[in-house]
N, C-alpha and C positions, 0 to 999 in steps of 0.2 A: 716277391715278398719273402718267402721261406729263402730265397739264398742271401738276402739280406740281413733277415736273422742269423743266419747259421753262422755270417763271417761275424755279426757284433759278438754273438759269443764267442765266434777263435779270439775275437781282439779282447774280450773280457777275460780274457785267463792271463795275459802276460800284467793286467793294472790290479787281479785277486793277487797275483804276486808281489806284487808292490807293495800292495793294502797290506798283505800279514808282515811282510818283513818293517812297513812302519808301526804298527799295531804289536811286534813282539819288542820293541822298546819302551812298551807302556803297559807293563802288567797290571799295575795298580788298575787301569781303567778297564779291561778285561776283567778282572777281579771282581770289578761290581755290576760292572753294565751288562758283560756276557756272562762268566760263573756263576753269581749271584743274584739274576734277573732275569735275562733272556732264557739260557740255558735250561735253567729248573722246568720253564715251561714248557718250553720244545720236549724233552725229556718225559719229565711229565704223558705229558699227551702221545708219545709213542711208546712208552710202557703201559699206559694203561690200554691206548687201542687194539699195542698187537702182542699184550704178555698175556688174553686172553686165548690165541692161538697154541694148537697143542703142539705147534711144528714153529720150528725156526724160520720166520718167510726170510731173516738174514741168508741162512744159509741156499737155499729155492736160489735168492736174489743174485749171490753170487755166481751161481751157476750158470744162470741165465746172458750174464755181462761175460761170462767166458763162451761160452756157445756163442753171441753176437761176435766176439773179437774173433775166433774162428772162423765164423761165415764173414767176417770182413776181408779178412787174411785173404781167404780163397779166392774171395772175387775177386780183389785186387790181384792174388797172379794170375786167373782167369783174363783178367782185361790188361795182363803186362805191366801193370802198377801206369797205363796212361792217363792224362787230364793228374798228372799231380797235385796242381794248384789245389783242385777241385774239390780233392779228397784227405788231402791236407787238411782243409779247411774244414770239413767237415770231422776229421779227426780232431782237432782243437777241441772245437765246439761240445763237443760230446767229453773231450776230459775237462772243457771249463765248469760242465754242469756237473759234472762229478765231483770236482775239486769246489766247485761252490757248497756243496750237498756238506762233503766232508766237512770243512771247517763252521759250516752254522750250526749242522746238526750236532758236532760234538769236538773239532779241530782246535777251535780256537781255545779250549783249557788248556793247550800245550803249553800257550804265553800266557799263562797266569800268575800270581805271586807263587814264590816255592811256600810248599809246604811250611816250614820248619820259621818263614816269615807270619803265615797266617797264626800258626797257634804260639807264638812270638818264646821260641827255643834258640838256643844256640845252633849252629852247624858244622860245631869243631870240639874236638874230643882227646882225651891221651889216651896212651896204651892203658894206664895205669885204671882208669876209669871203664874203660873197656871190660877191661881184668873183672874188677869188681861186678860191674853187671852179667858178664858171661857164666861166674860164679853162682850169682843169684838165680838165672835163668836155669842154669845146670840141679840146682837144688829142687828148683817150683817143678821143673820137667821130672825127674827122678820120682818125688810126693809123688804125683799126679799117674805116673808110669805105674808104679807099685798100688796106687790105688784101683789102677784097673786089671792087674796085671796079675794073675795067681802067686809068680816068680819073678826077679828082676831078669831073667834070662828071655822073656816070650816079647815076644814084640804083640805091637797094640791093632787089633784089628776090628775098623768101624764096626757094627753090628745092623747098619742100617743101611738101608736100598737106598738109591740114588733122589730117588724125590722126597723122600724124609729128612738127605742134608740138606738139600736144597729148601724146605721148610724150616730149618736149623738155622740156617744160614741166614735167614732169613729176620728171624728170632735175634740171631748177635746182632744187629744193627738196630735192633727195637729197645737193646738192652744197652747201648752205647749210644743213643739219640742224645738222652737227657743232658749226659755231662758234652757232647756234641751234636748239638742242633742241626749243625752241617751232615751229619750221619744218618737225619731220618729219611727214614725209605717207607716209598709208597707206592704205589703199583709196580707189583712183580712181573718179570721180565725176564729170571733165568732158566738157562736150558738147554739141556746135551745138544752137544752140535752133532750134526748129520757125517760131519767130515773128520769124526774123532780118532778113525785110521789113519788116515793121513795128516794129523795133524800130530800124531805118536812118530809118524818117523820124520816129522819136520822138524820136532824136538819143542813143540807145543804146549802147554796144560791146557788154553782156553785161550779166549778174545773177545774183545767186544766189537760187534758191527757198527760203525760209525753212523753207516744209512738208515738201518733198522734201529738202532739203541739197545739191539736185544743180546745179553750177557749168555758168553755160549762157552758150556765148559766141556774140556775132553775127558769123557767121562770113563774110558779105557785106561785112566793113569790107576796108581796103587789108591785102593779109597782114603787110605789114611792124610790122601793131602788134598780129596777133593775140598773138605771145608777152609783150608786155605785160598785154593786155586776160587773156589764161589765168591769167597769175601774179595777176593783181590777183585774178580770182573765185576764187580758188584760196588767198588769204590771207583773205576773207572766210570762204569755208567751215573753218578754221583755227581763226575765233573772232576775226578782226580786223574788227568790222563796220561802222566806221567809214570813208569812202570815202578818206579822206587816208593813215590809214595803211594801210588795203590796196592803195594808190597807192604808198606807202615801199616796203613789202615788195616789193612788182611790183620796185621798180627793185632793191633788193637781190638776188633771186634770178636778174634777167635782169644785172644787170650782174655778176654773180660768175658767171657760165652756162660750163659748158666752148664750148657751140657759140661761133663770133663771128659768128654773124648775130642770136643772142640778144644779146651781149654790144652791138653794135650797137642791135637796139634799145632796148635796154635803157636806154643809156648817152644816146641822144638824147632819149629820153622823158623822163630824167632833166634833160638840160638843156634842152626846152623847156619846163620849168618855171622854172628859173633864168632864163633870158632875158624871159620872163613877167613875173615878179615884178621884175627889174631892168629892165624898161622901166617899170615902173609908178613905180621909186624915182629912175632916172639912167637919161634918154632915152638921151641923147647917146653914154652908153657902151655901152650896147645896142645900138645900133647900131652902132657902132665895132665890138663885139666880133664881132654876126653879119658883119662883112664877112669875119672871118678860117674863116668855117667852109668847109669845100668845099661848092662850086655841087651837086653831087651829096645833100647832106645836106638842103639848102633844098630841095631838086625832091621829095626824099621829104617836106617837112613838106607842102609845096604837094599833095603827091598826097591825103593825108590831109583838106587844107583841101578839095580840089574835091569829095572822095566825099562828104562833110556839104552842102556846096552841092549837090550834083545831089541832094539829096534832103531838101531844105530846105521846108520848105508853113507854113501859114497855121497850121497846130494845135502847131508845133513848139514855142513860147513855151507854150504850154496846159502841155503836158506836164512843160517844165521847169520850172514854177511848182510843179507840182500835185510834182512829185519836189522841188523845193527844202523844199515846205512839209510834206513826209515828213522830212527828212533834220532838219530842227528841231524836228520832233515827236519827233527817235528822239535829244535830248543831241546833236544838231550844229547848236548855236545860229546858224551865221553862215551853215548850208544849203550851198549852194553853192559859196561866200564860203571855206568853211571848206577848200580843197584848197590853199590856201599857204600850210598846215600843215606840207604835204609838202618845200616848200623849207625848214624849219626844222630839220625831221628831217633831211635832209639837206645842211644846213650842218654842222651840229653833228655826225652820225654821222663824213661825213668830213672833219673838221677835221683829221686827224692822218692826211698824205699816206700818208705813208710805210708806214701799216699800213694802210691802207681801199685802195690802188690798186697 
């Protein structure tokens, strides 16, 4: 009976692969049936049962699935890798339920409508438009800089321990519900993850566990971007699973944030994106423009830039290949490529000053 089982799940994994590749030509039906229905609940009921825990059981959980693949390894050169079929077979079987696990519990918002369809914006921009908004962002960041800032020369440094952002963070999505329904959040679920060194030289800020649902951020990065890097895993766990637009949201909930040290970083995150993608279109005026930011706002990008350099190594490129060539496996064809997405989204969200700022 058990070897019976074991082969129906090897054979369930190649027809799960079937199932998502017809199901990612049908967003719309994802859209309402899993995003908006299934989803919330499953979600739901794993934030609330295990965001009472003081500990990550994501991260425990990981651990334990590697210790298992180690003692599988052994045996297997222990017994010569004999009776292939055998163990084959039971290899299957164990990544079908994993891979099942994956796409119910949180997989399946990879094939959901984009963003930029749901809140029904454009996804195409000019420079010229670009221009305009990176000027605005450069202005609200500066305000915002100087208001907390003794001098425009000091860069901006949270004042608050890590489970006070996290409280914060918390707060911007309570304060971003109203005009986005889709935004409200209910049973907390975020939490330094246990592996936040070695997630610093994998070139990490955070992630969310698919199995758990539980929002884990590396809490070793410069503080001034944890309330970024919380909102972002925090729109993941939402059902935004896509990195560009749980990147969107991050700046939505931190730039509309009561606090102004959110609102701050929020608003810079946001435009070193802009400056990003306009140095890649119009050197010259990218440059021009960062001369007008205060020396204080650059010393925070700089702080940000050294903490990834002091922890820069030989495997860092390994890792980011091995994540680009996830992120195209899961509908984000361009991998990587695909986060200046997020300047589109936010061309177009605030196109129209007067009501977005």
């Amino acid at each position: 009976m058990k070897r019976k089982t074991t082969l129906v799940l090897a054979l369930f994994l190649p027809l799960q692969i079937i199932i998502i590749k017809i199901l990612s030509n049908h967003p719309l039906f994802i859209e309402i049936w899993y995003s908006n229905f299934l989803y919330p609940k499953i979600s739901g009921i794993m934030r609330v049962s295990l965001g009472i825990l003081p500990f990550s059981l994501g991260d425990l959980l990981y651990a334990f699935l590697v210790i298992l693949l180690i003692r599988w390894i052994i045996i297997r050169i222990k017994e010569r890798f004999r009776n292939p079929k055998k163990w084959l077979i039971e290899a299957f079987a164990s990544l079908s339920i994993i891979y099942l696990c994956f796409n119910l519990f949180w997989g399946y918002n990879y094939y959901r409508l984009p963003l930029h369809r749901s809140l029904e914006i454009d996804n195409e921009y000019t420079t010229e438009r670009l221009i305009i908004l990176t000027k605005q962002f450069i202005e609200r960041s500066n305000e915002i800089h100087s208001e907390l800032a003794e001098n425009d020369s000091l860069k901006i440094t949270i004042p608050y321990i890590t489970s006070e952002i996290f409280e914060r963070t918390i707060e911007g999505y309570e304060s971003v519900s109203e005009e986005f329904p889709e935004l409200a959040y209910r049973g907390e679920s975020l939490k330094s993850s246990i592996y936040s060194m070695p997630l610093s030289y994998m070139g990490f800020n955070g992630y969310l566990n698919p199995l758990t649902n539980e929002a884990q951020v590396n809490t070793l990065i410069v503080p001034y971007k944890i309330p970024t890097t919380a909102s972002h895993e925090l729109g993941h766990q939402l059902g935004f699973a896509k990195e560009n637009e749980a990147n969107f949201i991050a700046c939505l909930v931190t730039m509309n944030h009561p606090d102004p040290y959110f609102r701050y970083s929020g608003f810079t995150f946001a435009l070193r994106y802009c400056l990003n993608e306009l140095h890649r279109r119009d050197k010259a005026v990218s440059e021009e423009l960062i001369a007008t930011l205060n020396p204080g706002i650059l010393a925070n990008y700089r702080e940000v830039e050294e903490f990834w350099m002091a922890h820069k190594n030989p495997f860092e490129p390994i890792f980011q290949i091995i994540y680009n060539r996830y992120l195209i496996a899961n509908n984000q064809s361009e991998g990587l490529k695909s986060y200046s997405y997020v300047v589109a989204l936010l061309v177009n969200y605030f196109e129209e000053e007067e009501n977005r700022f």
